[in-house]
Structure formats: structure tokens, C-alpha cells
N, C-alpha and C positions, 0 to 999 in steps of 0.2 A: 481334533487332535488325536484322540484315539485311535479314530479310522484310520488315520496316517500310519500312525505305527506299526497298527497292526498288518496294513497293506505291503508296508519296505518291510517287516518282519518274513514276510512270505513271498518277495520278490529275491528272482532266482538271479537277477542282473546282480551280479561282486563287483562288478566297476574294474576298479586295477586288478591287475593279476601279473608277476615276473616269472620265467622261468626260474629254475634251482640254480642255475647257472650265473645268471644274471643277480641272482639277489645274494649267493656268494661275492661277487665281486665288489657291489655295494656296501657290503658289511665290511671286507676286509678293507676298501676304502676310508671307511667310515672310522675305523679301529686305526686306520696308519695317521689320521687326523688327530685323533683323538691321543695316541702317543706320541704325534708332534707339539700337540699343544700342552701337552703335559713338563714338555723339555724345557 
């Protein structure tokens, strides 16, 4: 179990990654959600 960790601790793969662009628009999404649900 150690080994494991310490192995994905120093593996250079980040898996997801968005653009600034793209993760703008998700958030503000996420925000128009979140003050519709609030109505």
C-alpha cells in the first residue's frame, strides 16, 4: 500500500485537466444552478 502511494505520488499523469476558458463556463453554470435552486 505504501508503494502505491508513493508511486501515483510521483506519477506526472494529472488525469483531467480544462482549459481557463472552459472551466469559467462550468463554474458560472454551476453558480446560475445554484441561484435557481435557491428561488
Amino acid at each position: 500500500m505504501i508503494r502505491t502511494f508513493i508511486a501515483r505520488s510521483c506519477d506526472r499523469d494529472t488525469g483531467y485537466w480544462a482549459p481557463a476558458a472552459e472551466a469559467e463556463r462550468i463554474e458560472k453554470a454551476r453558480y446560475a444552478l445554484l441561484q435557481e435552486a435557491r428561488r
